[in-house]
RODO-2510 file (C-alpha; in nm, 4 decimals, decimal comma):
residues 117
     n   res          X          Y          Z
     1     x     0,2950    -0,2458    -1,1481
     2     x     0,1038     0,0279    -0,9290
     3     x     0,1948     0,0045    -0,5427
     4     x    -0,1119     0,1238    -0,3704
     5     x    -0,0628     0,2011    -0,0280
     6     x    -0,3395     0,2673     0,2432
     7     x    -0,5882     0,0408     0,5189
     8     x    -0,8639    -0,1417     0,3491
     9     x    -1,0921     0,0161     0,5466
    10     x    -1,0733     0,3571     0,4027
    11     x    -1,3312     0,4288     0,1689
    12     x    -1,0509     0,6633    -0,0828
    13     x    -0,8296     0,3223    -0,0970
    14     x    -1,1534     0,1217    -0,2090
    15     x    -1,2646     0,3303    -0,4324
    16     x    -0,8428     0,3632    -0,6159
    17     x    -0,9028    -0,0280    -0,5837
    18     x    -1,1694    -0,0914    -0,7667
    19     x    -1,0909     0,1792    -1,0357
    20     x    -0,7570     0,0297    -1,1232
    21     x    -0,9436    -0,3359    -1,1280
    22     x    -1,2306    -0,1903    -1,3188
    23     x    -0,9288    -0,0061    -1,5960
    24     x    -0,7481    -0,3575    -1,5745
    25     x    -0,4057    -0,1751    -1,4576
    26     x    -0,1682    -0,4233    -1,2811
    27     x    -0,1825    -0,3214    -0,8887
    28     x    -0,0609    -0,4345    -0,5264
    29     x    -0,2032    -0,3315    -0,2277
    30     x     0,0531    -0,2196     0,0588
    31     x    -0,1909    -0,2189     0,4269
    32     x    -0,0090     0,0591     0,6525
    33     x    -0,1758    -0,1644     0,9441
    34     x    -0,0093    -0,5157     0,8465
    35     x     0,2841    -0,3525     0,6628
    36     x     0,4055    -0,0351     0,7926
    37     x     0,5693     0,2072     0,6333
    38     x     0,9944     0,2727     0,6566
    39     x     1,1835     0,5966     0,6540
    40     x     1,3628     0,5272     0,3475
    41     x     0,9940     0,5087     0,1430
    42     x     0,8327     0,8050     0,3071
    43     x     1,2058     1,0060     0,2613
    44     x     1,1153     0,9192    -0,0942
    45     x     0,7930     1,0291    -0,1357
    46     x     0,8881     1,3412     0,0590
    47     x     1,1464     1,4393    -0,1919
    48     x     0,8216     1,4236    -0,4673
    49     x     0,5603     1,5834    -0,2957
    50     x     0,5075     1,7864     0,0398
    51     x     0,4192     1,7318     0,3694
    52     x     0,1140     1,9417     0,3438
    53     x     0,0193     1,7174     0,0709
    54     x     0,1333     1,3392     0,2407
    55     x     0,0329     1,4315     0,6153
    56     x    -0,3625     1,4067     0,6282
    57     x    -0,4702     1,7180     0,8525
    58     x    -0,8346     1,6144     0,7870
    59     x    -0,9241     1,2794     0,9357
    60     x    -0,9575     1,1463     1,2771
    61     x    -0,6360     1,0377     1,3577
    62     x    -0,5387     1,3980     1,3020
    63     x    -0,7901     1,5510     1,5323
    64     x    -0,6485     1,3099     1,7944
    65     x    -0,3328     1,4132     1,8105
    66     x    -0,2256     1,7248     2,0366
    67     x    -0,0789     2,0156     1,9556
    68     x     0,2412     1,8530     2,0145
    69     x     0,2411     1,5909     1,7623
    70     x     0,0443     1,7903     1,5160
    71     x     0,3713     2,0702     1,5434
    72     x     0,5896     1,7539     1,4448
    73     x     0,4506     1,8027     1,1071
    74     x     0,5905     2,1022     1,0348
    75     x     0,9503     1,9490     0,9520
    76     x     0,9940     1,6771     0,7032
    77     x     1,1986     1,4730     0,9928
    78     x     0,9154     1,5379     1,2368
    79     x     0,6386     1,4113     0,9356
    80     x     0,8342     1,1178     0,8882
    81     x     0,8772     1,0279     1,2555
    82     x     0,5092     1,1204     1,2940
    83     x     0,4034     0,8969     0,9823
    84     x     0,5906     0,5922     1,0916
    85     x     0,4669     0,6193     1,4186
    86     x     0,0697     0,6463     1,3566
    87     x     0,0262     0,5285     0,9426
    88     x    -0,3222     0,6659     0,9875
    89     x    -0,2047     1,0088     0,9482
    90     x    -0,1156     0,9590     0,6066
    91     x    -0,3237     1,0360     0,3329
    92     x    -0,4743     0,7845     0,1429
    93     x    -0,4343     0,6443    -0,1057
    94     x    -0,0743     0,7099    -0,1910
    95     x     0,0082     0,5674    -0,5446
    96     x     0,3555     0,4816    -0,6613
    97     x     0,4732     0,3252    -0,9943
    98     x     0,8612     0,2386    -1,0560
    99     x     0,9056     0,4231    -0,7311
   100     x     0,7781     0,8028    -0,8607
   101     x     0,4285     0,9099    -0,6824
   102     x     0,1577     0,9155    -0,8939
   103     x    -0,1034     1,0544    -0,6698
   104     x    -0,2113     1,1166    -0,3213
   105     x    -0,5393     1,0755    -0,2355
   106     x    -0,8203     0,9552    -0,4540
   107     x    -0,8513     1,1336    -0,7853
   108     x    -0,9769     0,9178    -1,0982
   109     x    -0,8757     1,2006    -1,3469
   110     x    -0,4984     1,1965    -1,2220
   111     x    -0,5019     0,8090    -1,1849
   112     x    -0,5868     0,7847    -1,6072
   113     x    -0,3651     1,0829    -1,7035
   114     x    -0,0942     0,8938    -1,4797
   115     x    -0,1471     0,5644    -1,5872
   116     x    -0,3078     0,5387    -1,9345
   117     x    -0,1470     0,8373    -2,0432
***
């Protein structure tokens, strides 16, 4: 089972969506908004990718932050703090089978070497 994580809003989550429907692989959907996200999870994910990959420096939410919060992502405590505190932040969508990341972000080429290969 794939754990998709994200807000069904974001066009990068719809898209992973209807790619794993549309390749018939087994999925959840986890909504950041509804949901959340704990420390322990994003701890995890930290330990299997980076901070300059997880922490979206791109979007909105980003741009809206001052230079104060923005510096909090320079440390993997102040990411995680950051991450928990405004979900938005992270990029989307993060995929995660028997707890390893598969991918961050939308990428149909990763998603079948990842999950068909």
């Amino acid at each position: 089972m794939v754990h998709v994580y994200g807000i069904p809003n974001c066009d990068s989550v719809k898209k992973a969506l209807q790619w794993l429907k549309a390749q018939q692989v087994p999925h959840q959907f986890h909504d950041f908004k509804k949901e959340s996200i704990t420390k322990a999870q994003l701890e995890n994910w930290l330990k299997q990718t980076s901070t300059a990959i997880l922490v979206n420096r791109k979007g909105t939410t980003w741009r809206g932050l001052s230079a104060e919060e923005q510096a909090q992502a320079d440390t993997k405590k102040g990411a995680v703090a950051l991450m928990i505190e405004k979900t938005s932040v992270i990029k989307r969508p993060v995929l995660v089978k028997d707890e390893q990341v598969i991918a961050v972000g939308y990428d149909e080429q990763l998603y079948a070497e990842k999950l068909r290969g």
